[in-house]
ZALO-813976 format. One line per 5 residues: number of its first residue (from 0); their letters; for each residue x, y, z of N, C-alpha, C. Coordinates in steps of 0.02 Angstrom, whole numbers, plus 50000, padded with zeros to 5 digits. Layout:
# residues N
NUM> A> X:Y:Z:X:Y:Z:X:Y:Z ~ ...
This chain:
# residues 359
0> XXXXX> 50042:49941:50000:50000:50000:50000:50044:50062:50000 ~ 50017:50109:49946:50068:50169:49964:50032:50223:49994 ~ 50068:50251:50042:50061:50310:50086:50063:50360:50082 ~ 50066:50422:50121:50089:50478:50080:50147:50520:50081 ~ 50164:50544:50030:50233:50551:50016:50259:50634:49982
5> XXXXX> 50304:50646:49979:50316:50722:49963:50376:50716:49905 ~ 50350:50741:49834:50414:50701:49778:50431:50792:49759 ~ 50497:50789:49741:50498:50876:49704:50549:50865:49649 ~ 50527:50879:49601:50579:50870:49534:50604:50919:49518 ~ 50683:50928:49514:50724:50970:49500:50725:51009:49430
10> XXXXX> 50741:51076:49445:50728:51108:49370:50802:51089:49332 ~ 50818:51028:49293:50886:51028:49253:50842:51019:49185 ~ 50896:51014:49124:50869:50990:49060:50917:50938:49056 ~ 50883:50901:49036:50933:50828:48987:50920:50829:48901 ~ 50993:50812:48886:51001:50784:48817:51021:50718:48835
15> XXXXX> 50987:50674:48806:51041:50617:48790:51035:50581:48735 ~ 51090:50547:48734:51100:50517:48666:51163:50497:48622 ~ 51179:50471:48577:51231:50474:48541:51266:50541:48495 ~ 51340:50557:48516:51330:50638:48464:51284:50696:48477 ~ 51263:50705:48564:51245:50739:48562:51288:50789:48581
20> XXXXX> 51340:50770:48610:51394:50850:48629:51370:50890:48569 ~ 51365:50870:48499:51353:50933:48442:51307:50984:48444 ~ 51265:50966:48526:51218:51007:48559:51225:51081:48586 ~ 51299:51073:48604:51325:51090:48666:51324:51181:48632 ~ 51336:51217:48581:51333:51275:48570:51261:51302:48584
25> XXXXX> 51213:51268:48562:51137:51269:48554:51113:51287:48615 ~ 51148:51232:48667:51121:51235:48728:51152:51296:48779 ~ 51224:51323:48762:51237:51369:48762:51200:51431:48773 ~ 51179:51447:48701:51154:51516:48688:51074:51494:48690 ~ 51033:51455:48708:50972:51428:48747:50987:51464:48825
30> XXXXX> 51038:51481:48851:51032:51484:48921:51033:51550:48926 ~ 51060:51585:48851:51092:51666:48845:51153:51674:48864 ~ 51204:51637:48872:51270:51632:48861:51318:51658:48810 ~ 51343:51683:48832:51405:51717:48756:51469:51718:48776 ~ 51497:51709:48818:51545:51694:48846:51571:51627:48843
35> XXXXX> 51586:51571:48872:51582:51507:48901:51655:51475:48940 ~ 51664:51467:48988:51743:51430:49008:51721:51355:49034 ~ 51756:51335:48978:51774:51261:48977:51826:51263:49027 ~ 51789:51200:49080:51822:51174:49131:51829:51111:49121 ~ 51879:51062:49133:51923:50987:49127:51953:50991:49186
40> XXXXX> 51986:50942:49194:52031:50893:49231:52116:50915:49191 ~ 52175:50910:49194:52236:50911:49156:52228:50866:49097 ~ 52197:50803:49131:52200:50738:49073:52154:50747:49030 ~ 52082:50791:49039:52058:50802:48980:52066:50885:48948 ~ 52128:50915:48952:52132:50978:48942:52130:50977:48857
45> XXXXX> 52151:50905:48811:52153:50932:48732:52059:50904:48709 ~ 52031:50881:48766:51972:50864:48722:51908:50928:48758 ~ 51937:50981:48807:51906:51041:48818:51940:51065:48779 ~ 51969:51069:48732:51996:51138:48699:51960:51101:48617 ~ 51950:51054:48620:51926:51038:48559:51854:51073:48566
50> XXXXX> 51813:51082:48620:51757:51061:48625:51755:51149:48613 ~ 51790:51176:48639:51813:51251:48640:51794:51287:48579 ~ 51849:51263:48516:51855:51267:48449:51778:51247:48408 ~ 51744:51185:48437:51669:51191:48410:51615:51255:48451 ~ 51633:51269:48497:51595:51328:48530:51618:51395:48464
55> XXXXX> 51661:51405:48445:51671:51471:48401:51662:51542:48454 ~ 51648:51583:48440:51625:51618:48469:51602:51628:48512 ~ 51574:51573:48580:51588:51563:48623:51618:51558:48653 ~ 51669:51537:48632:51720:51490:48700:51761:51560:48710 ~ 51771:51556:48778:51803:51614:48787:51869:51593:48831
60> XXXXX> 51885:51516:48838:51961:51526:48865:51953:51419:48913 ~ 51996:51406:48942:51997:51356:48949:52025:51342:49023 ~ 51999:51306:49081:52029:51315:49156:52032:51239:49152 ~ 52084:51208:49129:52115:51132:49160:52137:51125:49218 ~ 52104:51133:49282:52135:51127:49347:52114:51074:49392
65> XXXXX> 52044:51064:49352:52008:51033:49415:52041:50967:49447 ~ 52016:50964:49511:52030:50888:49550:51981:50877:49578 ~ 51992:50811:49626:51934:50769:49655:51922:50817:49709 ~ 51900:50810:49750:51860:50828:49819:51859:50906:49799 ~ 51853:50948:49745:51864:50999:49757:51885:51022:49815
70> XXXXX> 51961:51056:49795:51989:51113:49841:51962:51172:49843 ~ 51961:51193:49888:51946:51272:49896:52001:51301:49826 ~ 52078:51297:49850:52095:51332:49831:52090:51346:49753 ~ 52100:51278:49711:52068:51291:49654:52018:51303:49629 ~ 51985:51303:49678:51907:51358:49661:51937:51440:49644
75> XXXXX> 51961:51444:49687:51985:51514:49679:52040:51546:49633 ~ 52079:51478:49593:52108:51472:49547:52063:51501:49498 ~ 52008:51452:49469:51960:51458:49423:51927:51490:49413 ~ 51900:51538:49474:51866:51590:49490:51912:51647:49460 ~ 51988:51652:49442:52010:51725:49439:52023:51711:49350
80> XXXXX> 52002:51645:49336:52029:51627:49252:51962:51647:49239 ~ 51899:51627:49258:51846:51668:49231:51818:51735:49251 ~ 51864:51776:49278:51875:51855:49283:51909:51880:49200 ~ 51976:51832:49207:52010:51885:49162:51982:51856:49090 ~ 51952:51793:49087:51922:51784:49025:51854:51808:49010
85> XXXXX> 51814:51861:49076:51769:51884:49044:51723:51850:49055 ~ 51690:51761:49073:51660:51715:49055:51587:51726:49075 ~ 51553:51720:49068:51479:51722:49089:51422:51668:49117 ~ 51470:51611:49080:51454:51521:49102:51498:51486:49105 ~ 51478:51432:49112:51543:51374:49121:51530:51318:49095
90> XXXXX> 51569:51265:49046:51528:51222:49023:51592:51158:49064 ~ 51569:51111:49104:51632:51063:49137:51596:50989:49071 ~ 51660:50995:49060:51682:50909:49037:51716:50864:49060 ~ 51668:50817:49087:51722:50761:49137:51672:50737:49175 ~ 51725:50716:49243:51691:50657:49290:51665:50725:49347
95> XXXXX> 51675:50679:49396:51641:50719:49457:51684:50800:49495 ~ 51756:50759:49481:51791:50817:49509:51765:50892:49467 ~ 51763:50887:49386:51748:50931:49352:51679:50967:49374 ~ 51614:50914:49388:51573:50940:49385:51585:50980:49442 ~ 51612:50975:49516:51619:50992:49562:51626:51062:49575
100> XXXXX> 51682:51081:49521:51733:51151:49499:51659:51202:49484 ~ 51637:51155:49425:51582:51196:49400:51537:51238:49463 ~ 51494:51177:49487:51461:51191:49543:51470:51249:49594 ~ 51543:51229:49600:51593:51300:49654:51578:51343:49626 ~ 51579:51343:49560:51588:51424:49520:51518:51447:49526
105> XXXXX> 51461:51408:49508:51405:51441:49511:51388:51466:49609 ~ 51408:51419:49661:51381:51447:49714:51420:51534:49731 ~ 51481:51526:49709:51519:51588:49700:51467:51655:49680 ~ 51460:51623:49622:51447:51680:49551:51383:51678:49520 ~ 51353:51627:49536:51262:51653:49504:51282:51611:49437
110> XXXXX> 51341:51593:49394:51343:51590:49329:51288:51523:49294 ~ 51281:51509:49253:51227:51450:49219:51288:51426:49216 ~ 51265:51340:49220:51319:51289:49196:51277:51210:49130 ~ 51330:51224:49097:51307:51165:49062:51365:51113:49075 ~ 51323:51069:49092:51383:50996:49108:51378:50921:49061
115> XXXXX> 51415:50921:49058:51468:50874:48996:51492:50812:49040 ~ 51445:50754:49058:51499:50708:49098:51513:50658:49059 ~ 51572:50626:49070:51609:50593:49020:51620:50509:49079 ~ 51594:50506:49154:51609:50447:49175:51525:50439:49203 ~ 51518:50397:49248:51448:50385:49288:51446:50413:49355
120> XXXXX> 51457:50490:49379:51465:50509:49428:51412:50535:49457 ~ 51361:50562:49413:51292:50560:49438:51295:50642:49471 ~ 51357:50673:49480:51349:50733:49529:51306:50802:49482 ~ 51320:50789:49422:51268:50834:49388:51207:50825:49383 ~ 51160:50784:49430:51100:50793:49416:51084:50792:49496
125> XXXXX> 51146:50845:49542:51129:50847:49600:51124:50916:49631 ~ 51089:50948:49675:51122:51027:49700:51163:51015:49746 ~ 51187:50948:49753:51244:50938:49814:51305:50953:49788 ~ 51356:50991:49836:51426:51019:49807:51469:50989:49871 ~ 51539:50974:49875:51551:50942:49912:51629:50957:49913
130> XXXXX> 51649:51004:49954:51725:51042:49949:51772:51012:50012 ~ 51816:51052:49993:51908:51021:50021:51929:51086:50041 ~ 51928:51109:50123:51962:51131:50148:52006:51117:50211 ~ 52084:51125:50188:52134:51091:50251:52131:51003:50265 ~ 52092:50983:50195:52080:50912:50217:52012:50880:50252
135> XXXXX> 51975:50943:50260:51906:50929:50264:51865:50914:50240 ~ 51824:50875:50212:51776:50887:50173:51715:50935:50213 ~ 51685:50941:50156:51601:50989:50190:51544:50980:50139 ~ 51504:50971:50152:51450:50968:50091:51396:51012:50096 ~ 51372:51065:50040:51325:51107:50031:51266:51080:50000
140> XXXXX> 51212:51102:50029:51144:51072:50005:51090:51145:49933 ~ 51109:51158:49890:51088:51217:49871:51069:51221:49795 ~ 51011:51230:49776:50976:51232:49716:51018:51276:49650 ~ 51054:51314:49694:51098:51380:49662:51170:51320:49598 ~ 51189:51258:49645:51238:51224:49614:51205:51186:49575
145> XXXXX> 51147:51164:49557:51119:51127:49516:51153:51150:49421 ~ 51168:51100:49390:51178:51118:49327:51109:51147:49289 ~ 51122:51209:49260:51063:51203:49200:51032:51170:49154 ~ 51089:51135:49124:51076:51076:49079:51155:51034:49075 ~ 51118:50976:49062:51157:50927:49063:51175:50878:49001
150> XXXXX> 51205:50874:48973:51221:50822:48889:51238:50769:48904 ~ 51230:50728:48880:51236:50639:48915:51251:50620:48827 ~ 51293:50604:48821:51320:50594:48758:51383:50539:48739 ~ 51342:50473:48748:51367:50395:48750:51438:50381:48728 ~ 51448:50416:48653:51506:50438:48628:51581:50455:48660
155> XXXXX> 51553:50480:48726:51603:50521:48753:51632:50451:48820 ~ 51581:50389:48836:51590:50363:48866:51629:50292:48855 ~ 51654:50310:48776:51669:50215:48757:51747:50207:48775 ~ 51774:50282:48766:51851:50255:48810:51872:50255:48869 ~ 51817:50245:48907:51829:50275:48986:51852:50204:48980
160> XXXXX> 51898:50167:48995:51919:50110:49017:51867:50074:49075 ~ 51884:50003:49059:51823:49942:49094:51845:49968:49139 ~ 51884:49950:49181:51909:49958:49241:51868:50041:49289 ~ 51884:50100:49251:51853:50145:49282:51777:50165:49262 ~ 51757:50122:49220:51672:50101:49212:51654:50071:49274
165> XXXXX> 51687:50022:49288:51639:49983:49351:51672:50012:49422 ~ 51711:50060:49438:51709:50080:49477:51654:50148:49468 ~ 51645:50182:49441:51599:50244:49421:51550:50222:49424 ~ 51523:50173:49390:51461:50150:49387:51441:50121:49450 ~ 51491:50081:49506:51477:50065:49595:51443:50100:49586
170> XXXXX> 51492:50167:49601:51495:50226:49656:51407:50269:49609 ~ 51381:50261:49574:51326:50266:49553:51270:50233:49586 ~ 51287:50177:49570:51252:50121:49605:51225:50130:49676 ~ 51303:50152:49718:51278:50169:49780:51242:50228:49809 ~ 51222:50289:49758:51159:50344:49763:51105:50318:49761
175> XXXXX> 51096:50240:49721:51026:50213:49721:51013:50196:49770 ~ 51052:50145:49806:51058:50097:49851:51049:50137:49891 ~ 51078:50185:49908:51049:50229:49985:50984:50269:49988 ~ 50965:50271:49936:50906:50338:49900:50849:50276:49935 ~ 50842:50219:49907:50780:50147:49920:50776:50153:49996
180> XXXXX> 50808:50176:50068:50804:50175:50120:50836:50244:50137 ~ 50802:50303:50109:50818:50363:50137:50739:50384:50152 ~ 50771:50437:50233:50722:50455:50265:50659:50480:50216 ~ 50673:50523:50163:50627:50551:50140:50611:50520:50067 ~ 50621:50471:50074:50618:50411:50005:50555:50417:49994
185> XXXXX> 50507:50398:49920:50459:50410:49891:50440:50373:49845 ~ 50408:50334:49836:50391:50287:49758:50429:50287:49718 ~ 50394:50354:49690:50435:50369:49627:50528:50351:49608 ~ 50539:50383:49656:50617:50373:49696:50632:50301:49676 ~ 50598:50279:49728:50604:50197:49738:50612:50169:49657
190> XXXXX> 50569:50182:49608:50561:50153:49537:50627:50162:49514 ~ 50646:50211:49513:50697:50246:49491:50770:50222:49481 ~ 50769:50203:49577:50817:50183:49601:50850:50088:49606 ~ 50790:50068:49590:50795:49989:49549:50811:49970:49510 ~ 50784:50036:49455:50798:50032:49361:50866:50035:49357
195> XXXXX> 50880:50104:49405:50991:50100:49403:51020:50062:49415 ~ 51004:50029:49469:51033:49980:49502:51051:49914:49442 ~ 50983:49879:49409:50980:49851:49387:51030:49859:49299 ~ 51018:49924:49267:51028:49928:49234:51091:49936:49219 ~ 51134:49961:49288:51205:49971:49273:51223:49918:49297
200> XXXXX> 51211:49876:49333:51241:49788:49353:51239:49765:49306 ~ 51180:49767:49250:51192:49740:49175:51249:49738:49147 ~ 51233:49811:49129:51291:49879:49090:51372:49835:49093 ~ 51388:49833:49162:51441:49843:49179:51474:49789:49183 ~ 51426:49725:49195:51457:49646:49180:51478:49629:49086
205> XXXXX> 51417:49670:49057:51441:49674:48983:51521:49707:48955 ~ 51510:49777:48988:51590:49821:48969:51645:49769:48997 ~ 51642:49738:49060:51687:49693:49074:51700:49637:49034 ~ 51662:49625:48993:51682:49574:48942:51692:49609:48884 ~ 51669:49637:48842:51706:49675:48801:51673:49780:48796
210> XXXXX> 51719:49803:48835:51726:49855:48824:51694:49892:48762 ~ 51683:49881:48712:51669:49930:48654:51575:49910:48644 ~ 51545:49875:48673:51482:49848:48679:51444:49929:48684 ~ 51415:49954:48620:51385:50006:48632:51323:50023:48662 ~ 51278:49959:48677:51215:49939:48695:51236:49967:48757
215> XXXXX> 51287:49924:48801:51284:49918:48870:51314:49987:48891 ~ 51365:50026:48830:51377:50085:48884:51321:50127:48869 ~ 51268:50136:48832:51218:50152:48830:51171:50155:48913 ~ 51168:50081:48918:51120:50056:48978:51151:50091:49036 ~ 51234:50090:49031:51273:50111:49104:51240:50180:49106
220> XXXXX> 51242:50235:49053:51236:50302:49059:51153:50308:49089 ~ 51118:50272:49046:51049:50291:49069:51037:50266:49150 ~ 51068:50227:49163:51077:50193:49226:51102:50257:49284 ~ 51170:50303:49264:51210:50347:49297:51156:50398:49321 ~ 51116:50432:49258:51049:50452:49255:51008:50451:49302
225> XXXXX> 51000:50392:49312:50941:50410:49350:50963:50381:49414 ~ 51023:50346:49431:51049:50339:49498:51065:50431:49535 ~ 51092:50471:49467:51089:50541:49497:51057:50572:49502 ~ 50983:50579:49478:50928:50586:49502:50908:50580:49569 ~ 50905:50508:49594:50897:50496:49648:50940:50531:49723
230> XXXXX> 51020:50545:49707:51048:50561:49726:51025:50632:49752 ~ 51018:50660:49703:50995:50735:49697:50939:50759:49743 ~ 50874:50710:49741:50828:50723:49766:50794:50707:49833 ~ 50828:50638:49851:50825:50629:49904:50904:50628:49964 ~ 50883:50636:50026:50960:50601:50058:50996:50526:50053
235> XXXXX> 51049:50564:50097:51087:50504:50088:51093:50486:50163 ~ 51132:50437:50163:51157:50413:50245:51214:50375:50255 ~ 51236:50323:50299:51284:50305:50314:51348:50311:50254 ~ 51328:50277:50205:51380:50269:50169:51409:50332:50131 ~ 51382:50369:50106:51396:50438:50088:51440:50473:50134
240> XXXXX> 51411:50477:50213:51464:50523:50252:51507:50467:50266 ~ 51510:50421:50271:51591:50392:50280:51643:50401:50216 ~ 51618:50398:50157:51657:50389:50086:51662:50471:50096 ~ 51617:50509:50119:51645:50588:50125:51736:50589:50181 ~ 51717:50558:50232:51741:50582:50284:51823:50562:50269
245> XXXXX> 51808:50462:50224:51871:50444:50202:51914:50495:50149 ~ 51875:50506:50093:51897:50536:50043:51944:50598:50067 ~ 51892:50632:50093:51935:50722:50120:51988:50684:50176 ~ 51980:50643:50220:52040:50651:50261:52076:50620:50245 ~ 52086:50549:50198:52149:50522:50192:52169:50524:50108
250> XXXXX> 52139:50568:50078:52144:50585:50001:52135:50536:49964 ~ 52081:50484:49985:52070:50435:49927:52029:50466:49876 ~ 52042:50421:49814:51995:50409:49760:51927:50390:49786 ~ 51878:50470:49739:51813:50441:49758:51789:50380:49761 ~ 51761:50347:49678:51744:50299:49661:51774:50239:49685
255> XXXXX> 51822:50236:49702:51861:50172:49720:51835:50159:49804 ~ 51849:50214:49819:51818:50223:49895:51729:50176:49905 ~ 51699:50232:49862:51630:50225:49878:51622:50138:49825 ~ 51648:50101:49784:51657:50057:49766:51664:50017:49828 ~ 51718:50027:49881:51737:49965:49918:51726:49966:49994
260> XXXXX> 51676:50002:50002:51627:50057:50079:51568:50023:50073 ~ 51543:50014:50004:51478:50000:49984:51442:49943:50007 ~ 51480:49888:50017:51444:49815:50014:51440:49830:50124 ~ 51502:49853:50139:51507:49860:50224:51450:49906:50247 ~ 51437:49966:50208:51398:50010:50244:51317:49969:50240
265> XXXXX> 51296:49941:50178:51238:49900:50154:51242:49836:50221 ~ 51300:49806:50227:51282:49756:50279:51260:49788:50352 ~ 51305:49835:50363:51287:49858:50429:51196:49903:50426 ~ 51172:49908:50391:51106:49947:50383:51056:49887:50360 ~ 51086:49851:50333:51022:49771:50322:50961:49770:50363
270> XXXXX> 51007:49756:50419:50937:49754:50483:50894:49783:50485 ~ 50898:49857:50469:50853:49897:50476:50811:49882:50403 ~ 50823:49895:50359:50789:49904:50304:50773:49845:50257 ~ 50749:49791:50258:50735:49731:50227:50707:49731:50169 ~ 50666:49769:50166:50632:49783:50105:50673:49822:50051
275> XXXXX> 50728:49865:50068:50754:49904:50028:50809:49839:50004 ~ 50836:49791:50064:50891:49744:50027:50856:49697:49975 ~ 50801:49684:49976:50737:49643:49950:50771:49652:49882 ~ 50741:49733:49851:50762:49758:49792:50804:49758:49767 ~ 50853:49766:49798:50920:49799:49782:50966:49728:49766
280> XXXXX> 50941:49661:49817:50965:49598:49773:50953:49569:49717 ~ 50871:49609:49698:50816:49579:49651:50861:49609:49586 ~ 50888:49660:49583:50911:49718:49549:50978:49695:49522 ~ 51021:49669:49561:51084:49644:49544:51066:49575:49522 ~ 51032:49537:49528:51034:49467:49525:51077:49417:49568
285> XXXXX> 51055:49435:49665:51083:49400:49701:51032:49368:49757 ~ 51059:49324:49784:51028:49320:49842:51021:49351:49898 ~ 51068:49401:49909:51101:49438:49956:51139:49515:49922 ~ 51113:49570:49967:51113:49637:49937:51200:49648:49937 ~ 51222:49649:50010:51277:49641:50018:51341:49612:49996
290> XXXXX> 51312:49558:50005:51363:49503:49985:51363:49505:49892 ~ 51304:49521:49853:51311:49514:49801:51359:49595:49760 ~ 51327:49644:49810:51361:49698:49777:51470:49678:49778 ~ 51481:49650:49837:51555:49628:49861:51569:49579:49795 ~ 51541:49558:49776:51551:49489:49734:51538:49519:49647
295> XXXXX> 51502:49586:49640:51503:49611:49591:51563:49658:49569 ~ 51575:49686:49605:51643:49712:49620:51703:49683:49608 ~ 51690:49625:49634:51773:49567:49628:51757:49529:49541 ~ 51702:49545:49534:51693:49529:49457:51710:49546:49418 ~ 51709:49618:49419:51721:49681:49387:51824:49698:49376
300> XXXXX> 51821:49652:49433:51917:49673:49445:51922:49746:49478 ~ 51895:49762:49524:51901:49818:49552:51912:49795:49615 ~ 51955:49850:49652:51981:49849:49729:51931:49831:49766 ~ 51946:49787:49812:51899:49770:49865:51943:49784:49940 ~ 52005:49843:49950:52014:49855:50020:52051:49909:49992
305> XXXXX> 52014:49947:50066:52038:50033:50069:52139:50040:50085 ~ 52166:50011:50099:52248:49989:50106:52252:49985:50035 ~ 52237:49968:49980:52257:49983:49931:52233:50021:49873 ~ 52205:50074:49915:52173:50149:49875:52228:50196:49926 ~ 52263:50178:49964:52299:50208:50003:52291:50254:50052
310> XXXXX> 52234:50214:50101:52226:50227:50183:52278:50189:50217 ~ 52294:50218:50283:52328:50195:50306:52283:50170:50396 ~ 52307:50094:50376:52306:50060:50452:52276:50092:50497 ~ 52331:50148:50532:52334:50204:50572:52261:50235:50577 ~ 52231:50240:50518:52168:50288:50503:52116:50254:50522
315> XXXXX> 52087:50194:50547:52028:50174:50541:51994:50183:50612 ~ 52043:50190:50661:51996:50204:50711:52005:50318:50695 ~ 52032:50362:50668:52008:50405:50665:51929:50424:50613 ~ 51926:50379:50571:51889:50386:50541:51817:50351:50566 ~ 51845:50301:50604:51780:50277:50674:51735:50335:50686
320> XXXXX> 51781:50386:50734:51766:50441:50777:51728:50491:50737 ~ 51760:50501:50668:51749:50556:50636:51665:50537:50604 ~ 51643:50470:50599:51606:50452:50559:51532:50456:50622 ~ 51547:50460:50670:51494:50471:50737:51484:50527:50753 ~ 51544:50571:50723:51519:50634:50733:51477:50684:50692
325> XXXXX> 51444:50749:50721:51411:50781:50678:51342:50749:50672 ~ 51279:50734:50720:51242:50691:50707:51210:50707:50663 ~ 51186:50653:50617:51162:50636:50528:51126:50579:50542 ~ 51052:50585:50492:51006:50525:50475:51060:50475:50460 ~ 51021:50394:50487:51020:50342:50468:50983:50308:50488
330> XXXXX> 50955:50244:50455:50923:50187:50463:50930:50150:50535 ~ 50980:50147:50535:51015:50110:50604:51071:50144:50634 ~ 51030:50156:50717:51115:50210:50747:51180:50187:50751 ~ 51191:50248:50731:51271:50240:50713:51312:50240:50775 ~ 51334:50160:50785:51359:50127:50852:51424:50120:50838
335> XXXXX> 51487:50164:50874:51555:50178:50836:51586:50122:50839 ~ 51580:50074:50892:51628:50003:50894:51600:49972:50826 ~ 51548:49958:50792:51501:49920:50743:51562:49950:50694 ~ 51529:50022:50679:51575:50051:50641:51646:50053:50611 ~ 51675:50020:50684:51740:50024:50663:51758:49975:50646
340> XXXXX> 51714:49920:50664:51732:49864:50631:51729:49860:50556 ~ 51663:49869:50529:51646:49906:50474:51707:49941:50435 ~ 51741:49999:50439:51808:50015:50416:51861:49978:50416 ~ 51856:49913:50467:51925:49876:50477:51915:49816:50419 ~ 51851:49800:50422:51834:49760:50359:51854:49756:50295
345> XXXXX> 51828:49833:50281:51822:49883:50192:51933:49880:50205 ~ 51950:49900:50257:52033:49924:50253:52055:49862:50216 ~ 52035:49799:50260:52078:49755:50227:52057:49712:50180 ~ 51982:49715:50139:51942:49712:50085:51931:49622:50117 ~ 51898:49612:50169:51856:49561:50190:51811:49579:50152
350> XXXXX> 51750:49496:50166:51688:49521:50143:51634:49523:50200 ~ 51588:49585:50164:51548:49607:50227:51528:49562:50256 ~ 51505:49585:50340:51489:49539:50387:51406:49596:50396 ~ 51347:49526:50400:51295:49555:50420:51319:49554:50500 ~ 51273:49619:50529:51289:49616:50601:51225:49631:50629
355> XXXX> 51189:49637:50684:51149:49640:50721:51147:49720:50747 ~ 51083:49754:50736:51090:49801:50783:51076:49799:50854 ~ 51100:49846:50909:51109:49841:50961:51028:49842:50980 ~ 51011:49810:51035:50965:49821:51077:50955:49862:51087
């Protein structure tokens, strides 16, 4: 029986499709843009300057800086390259770190953003922004960072290598997976958040067998879609602020992180939420939510322990402490000894242990 519920759909636009970057001027001067600074990563600085050269008259200059957890400080890098270039928007091409930059710039500056993602990071179809100061992370909740429009353009996804497909596509995975047992979860949501699930477990067992399968990176993207959807609209919980707390304090890789957090944070929250693991096994094709996501992962050839994304030992009981603090929704209270076990698990890439919540 459904109950009643409170759904709010975000004002973004989607393109998607094959070849649709050839959108990307259109959608431009659709927003009233005349300016534009193309933002990348270093590694994609010659395919923003290509993208540059099809803008014409647009493009007004090029900021290759971005990184993961956004830093402050290269916010403020980027911020003085779209002073002296004049810029009026920002168009980011790339994964998450890029979209991130973007995001900064608009809570800064008011500017429109059109976003260009090139992996399954899902953060452009979120108003969540999520910065790096002194090694902190912090996360902003604000309609202001939402992209204007967004290009989903399959094309751009066939050389992302297998390997950083099925980690992108997890760490996708796991916006669904938490969205199906978030406080303010909703039907709709729920539909949503099955279809991703399901569709990028497909996706991603295909690219692992042969990479150039255009069907399946098709399915991954539409999958990224609407796992960032979900992301966007509803909260998150356990697993989010720990993959936050790891990331900013011991400088791991997102995706790899939230890849090998995922199956531990899902076991430790089971208890509570049965119905959400129900799905979420139905979705992967397991018997077990947990255990199958751990086992999809080791399929995939992706890391299964935080010691070799390069945490150190040393860190798991700070990240215990840090992960209890600041009280935040969850399903099941967050009991720091549970917890730390939980991190000591993911450190040395055991496989999850269901555990019992406390009395």
């Amino acid at each position: 029986m459904i109950g009643s519920f409170t759904f709010e759909n975000l004002p973004c636009r989607v393109v998607f499709g094959s070849g649709t970057l050839n959108a990307a001027k259109a959608e431009i001067e659709r927003l009233g843009g005349k300016r534009a600074l193309v933002l990348t990563t270093p590694q994609q600085e010659a395919q923003g300057a290509k993208l540059g050269a099809a803008l014409g008259p647009l493009y007004a200059g090029i900021f290759a800086g971005a990184t993961m957890h956004t830093p402050v400080e290269v916010t403020e890098q980027a911020l003085a390259a779209m002073k002296a270039c004049e810029a009026d928007c920002v168009v980011s091409l790339g994964g998450g770190s890029t979209t991130g930059l973007g995001k900064a710039l608009a809570l800064r500056t008011g500017v429109n953003q059109l976003c260009i993602p090139t992996t399954y990071a899902g953060s452009e179809m979120t108003p969540i922004l999520g910065e790096t100061r002194d090694g902190l992370k912090t996360t902003v909740r604000d309609n202001a960072v939402l992209p204007e429009t967004v290009i989903y353009d399959v094309d751009l996804t066939l050389s992302l290598p297998a390997g950083l497909a099925a980690t992108s596509g997890i760490n996708a995975i796991a916006h669904a997976v938490e969205a199906l047992y978030a406080r303010d979860n909703n039907p709709v949501i729920s539909l949503m958040a099955e279809e991703g699930i399901r569709a990028l477990a497909n996706a991603l067992r295909v690219i692992a067998a042969n990479s150039d399968d255009r069907g399946a990176r098709t399915e991954a993207l539409y999958g990224a879609w609407l796992c960032g959807v979900c992301l966007g609209t509803v909260g998150m919980a356990l697993h989010h602020k720990l993959c936050h707390t790891l990331g900013g304090t011991f400088g791991l890789p997102h995706a790899e992180t939230h890849t090998i957090v995922l199956p531990h944070a899902l076991a430790y929250n089971a208890p509570a939420v049965p119905e959400a693991m129900t799905r979420i096994a139905r979705a992967i094709g397991a018997a077990d939510a947990a255990q199958g996501l751990y086992d999809l992962a080791r399929q995939l050839n992706a890391k299964l322990a935080l010691r070799d994304v390069g945490m150190p030992e040393s860190g798991i009981d700070k990240a215990a402490d840090l992960a209890v603090t600041n009280a935040y929704w969850n399903p099941r209270p967050l009991e720091r000894n549970a917890i730390r076990d939980l991190i000591a698990r993911a450190w040395s890439g055991e496989a999850p242990l269901a555990t019992k919540a406390a009395a």
